[in-house]
Steps between C-alpha positions, in 0.01 A plus 500: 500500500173578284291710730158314528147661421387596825194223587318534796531140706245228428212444774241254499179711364707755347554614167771331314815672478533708127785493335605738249288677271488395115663790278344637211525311188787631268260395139198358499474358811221506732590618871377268792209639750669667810620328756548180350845345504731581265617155291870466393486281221859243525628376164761271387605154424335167588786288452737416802708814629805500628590580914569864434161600356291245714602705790489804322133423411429370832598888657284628193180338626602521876528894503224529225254358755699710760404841282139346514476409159305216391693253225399355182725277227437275286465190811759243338864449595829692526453850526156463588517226791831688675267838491207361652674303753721819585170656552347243738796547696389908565349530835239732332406179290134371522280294310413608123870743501603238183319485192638265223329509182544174317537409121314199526191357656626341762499667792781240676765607255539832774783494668380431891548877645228623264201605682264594249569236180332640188531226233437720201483247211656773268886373433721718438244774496454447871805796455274788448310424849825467671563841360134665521480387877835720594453823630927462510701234287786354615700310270804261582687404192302316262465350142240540249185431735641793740582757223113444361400597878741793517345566094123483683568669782653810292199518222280485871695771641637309812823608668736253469828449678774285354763335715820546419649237626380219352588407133165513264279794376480642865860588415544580147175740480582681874526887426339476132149614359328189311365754253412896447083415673644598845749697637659303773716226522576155602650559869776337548592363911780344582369325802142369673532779757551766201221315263212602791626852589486558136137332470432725800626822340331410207135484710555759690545739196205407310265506774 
């Protein structure tokens, strides 16, 4: 199992637990104030998902929350909705843990376990929030709107962790550079539980 971030329990009047610390920006990035929670950013298809990778999501966003991470996607379906319900279903879960940030105006187009609904207005340019918000990316396969995240996130010098077991981008770019700027990778993970040790790893060395 993923070994949690140590958070001290919740009491009423008390601090709120932290979760982990953002990591320094790879690029241009700006780094968050300290002790703010760390965001994993959650990318990946809107359309209907099959079984496997609706519960694979749902372990994503459960042990996310679990690690103390706060969550933001893009607030639709699919990959998005299985995510943010896996994370309501953390026991570390509380109010505002789910931000979707929406294409549109309309802030009922968010799928119903988004907290915080941010209806951007922007289209498909809503992406580089998605990917500007993440102090980690996560991406789970993906077409074309996923692989201008992943594009985003790598000119904004965000980590980014590709599962590899999901057909899509998360796949196909796992273990490759997207160009010479940095001198990382995308991380490939074969699993949930592997996804947020890496996204762990990858905090705990830059802070």
């Amino acid at each position: 199992m993923t070994t949690p971030v140590s958070l001290p329990p919740h009491r009423a009047g008390a601090t709120a637990p932290r979760g982990p610390r953002a990591p320094k920006a790879h690029g241009p990035g700006t780094p968050r104030a300290p002790g703010r929670r760390a965001v994993l950013s959650v990318i990946g298809n809107g359309t209907p998902i099959d079984h496997d990778t609706e519960q694979l999501c749902l372990e994503l966003g459960r042990r996310a929350v679990d690690a103390g991470f706060r969550i933001a996607c893009g607030g639709l379906g699919g990959i998005m909705a299985a995510v943010a319900r896996g994370a309501r279903q953390s026991e570390r879960w509380r109010e505002g843990d789910v931000v979707g940030i929406l294409p549109g105006y309309d802030g009922a187009a968010a799928n119903p376990c988004v907290d915080v609904v941010v209806p951007t207005g922007l289209g498909w340019a809503r992406n580089v929030l998605v990917a500007a918000m993440a102090d980690v990316v996560v991406a789970v396969g993906g077409g074309s709107g996923t692989l201008s995240e992943m594009t985003y996130a790598w000119q904004l010098g965000k980590p980014i962790i590709g599962l590899s077991s999901v057909e899509g981008w998360s796949r196909r770019l796992g273990g490759e550079r997207l160009d010479e700027r940095r001198g990382d990778q995308v991380w490939p993970a074969p699993s949930a539980e592997a996804a947020i040790a890496k996204a762990l790893e990858l905090l705990a060395d830059e802070s």
